[in-house]
MARVO-795951 format. One record per residue (C-alpha): residue number from 1; x, y negated, z. Coordinates in steps of 0.5 Angstrom, whole numbers, plus 500, padded with zeros to 3 digits. Layout:
N
> seq:xx:yy:zz
> NUM:X:Y:Z
...
This chain:
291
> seq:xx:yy:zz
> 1:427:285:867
> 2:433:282:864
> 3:433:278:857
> 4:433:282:851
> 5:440:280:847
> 6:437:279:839
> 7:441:279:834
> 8:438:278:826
> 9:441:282:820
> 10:448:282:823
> 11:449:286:829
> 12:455:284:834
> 13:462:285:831
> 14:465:291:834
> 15:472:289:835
> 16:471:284:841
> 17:466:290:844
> 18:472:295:844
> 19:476:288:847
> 20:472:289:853
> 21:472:297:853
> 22:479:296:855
> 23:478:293:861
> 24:478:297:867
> 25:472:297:871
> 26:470:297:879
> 27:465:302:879
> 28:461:303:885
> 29:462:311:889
> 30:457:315:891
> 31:450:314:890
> 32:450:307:890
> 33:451:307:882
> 34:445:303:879
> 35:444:303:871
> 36:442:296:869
> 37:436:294:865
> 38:439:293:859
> 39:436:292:852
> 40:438:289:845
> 41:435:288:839
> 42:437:288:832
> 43:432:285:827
> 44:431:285:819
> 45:437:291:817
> 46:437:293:811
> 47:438:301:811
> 48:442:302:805
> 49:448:300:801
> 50:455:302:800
> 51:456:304:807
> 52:451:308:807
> 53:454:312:800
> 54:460:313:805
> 55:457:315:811
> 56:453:321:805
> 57:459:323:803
> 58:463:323:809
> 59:457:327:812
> 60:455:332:806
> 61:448:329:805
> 62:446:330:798
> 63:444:322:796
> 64:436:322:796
> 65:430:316:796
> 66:431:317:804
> 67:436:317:809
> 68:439:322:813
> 69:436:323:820
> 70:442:321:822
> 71:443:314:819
> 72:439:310:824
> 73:443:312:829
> 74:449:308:826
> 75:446:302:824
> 76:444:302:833
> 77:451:304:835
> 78:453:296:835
> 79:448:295:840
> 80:450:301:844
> 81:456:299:845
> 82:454:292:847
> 83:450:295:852
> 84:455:300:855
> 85:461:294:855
> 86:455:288:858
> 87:459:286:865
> 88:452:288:868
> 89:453:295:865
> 90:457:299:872
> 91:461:304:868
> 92:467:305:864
> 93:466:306:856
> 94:472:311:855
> 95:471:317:859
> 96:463:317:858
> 97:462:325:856
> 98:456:325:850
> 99:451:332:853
> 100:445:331:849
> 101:441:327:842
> 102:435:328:841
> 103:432:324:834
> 104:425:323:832
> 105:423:322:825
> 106:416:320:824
> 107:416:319:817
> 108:422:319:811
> 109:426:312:812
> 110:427:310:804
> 111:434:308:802
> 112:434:300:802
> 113:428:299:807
> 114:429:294:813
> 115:428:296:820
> 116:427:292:826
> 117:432:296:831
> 118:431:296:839
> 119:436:299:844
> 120:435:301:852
> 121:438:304:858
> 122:433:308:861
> 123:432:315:865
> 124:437:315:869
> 125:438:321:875
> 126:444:323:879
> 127:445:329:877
> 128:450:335:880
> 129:456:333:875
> 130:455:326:876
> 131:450:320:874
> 132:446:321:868
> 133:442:316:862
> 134:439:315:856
> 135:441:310:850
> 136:433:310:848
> 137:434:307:841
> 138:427:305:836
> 139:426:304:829
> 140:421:299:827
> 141:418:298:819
> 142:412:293:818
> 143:412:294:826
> 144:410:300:826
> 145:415:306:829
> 146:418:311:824
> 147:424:314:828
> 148:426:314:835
> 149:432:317:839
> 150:435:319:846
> 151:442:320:847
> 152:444:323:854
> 153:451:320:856
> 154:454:323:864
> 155:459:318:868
> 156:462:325:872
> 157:462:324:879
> 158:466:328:884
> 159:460:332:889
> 160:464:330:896
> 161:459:332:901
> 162:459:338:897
> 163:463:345:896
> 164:464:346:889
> 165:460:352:886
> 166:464:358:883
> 167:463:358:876
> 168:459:362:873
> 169:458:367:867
> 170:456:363:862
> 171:449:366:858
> 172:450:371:853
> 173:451:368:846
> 174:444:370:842
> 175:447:370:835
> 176:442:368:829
> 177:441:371:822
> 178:444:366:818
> 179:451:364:818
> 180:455:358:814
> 181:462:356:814
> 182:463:350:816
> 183:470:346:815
> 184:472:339:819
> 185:479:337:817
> 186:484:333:820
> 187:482:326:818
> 188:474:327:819
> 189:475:322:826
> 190:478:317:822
> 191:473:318:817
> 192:467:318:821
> 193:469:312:824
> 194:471:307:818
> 195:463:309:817
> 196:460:310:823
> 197:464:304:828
> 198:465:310:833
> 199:473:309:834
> 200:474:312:840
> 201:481:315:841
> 202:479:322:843
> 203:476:323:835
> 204:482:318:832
> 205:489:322:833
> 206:492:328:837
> 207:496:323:840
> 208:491:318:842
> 209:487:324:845
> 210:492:327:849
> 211:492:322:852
> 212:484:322:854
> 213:487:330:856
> 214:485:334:849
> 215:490:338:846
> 216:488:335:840
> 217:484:330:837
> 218:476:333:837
> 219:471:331:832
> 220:465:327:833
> 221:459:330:836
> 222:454:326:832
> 223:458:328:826
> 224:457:335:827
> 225:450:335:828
> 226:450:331:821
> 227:454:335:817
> 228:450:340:821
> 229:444:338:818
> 230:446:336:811
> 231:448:343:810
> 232:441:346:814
> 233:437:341:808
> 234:440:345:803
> 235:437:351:805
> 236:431:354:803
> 237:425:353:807
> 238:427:346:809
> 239:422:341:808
> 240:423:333:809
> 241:418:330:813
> 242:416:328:820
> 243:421:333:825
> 244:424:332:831
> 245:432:334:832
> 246:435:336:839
> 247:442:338:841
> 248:446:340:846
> 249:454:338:846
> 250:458:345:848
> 251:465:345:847
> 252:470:340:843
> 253:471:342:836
> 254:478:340:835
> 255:481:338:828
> 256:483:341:824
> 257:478:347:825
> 258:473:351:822
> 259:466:353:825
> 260:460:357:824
> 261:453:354:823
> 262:448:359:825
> 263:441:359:824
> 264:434:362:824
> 265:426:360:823
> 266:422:361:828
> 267:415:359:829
> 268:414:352:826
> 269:422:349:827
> 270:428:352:826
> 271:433:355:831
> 272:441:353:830
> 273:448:353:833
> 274:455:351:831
> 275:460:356:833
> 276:466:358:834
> 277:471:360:828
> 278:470:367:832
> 279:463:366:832
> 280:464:367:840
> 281:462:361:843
> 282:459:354:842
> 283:460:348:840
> 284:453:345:840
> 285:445:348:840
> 286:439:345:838
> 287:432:346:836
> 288:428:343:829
> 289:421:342:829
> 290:417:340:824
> 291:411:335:827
């Protein structure tokens, strides 16, 4: 198994990464594509300061003792780009479509608290789209883990030996009890990323994403779910703790736009969704449980 990269206090400067980003890459065709074993570790991080304060506003969370849910999923991303732009990595970083995230928080994380952070590349599997993997990242406190996520990214690959299926109907759109107004302004992509490190074209500027096929640029995935859950923990019934949060990436939100956050409890979680301004189709789905 390859050699875990280990970094202390200061992650990998993004910069340089994004320098290789750009470089093309000769992938492999077919089913010859194989995900490196790939690991990366950053120890003794601080969770606080004023980034973090930047990153609460830009996202809606009201400033508490403890982290958005979120935040660890910041802090990693340097690494996340470190393993995705390796040489040994097989894929080109731009192009990588984000499907799913799903975070595990088995406690509150206090605001300033240091974590050891590790990240890997797992859980590949050819799927009828393409190739897809996990960036598996854990949070470790006194050694001890306290927050985990998986985030699923797709490599599209044509199916050559296949006839292209037509297109189905999508599922009937179950619509929930409750229903908030959400806004995301233009500049929200280049917000997110001064905080967030995310600076990918597509999020920046309609012309830097056009250019990647968007009419517009889109928001940040991870920063719909954010706002999405800042809005969620002002809700009545919320309740901090120990909770696992998924979600599935539906269609771009371009920018500027506004959407509708819908939700409803059910059993011991809650069901949400963040529509469509017209509340017709939408852009993520997800699940909250409480553990």
């Amino acid at each position: 198994m390859p050699e875990t990269l280990v970094y202390h206090k200061s992650p990998p400067s993004l910069l340089p990464l994004y320098g290789k980003a750009l470089l093309a890459k000769q992938t492999q065709s077919g089913g010859d594509i194989t995900i490196p074993e790939l690991s990366a570790s950053l120890l003794g991080v601080s969770t606080g300061g004023d980034n973090l304060k930047r990153y609460q506003k830009v996202c809606g969370f009201t400033p508490h003792t403890h982290l958005p849910l979120t935040w660890p999923h910041v802090l990693a991303f340097p690494l996340h780009l470190k393993l995705l732009t390796e040489k040994h990595f097989p894929l080109p970083l731009l192009g990588l479509v984000h499907l799913r995230n799903t975070i595990t928080q088995h406690r509150p994380i206090g605001a300033g608290e240091n974590l050891d952070i590790s990240v890997r590349l797992g859980n590949s599997v050819k799927s009828s789209r393409g190739v897809e993997f996990d960036l598996i990242t854990e949070a470790r406190s006194a050694g001890k883990l306290v927050w985990e996520e998986a985030s699923t990214t797709l490599f599209r690959q044509p199916q050559d030996d296949e006839k292209s299926p037509g297109r189905k109907a999508p599922p009937e759109l179950e619509r929930y009890p409750n229903t908030l107004s959400l806004k995301a302004e233009e500049s929200i992509g280049r917000q997110y990323a001064r905080v967030s490190g995310d600076s990918n074209p597509i999020h920046m500027h309609a012309l830097s994403a056009k250019v990647f096929g968007f009419p517009q640029a889109i928001a940040h995935g991870m920063w719909t779910k954010a706002h999405a859950l800042a809005l969620l923990e002002q809700q009545e019934g919320w309740r901090p703790g120990a909770l696992r949060v998924s979600c599935q990436f539906k269609k771009p939100l371009f920018l500027p736009g506004t959407a509708q956050l819908n939700w409803q409890a059910g059993g011991n979680g809650w069901d949400y969704q963040v529509l469509n301004a017209k509340g017709d189709a939408p852009h993520l789905s997800g699940r909250i449980d409480w553990l």
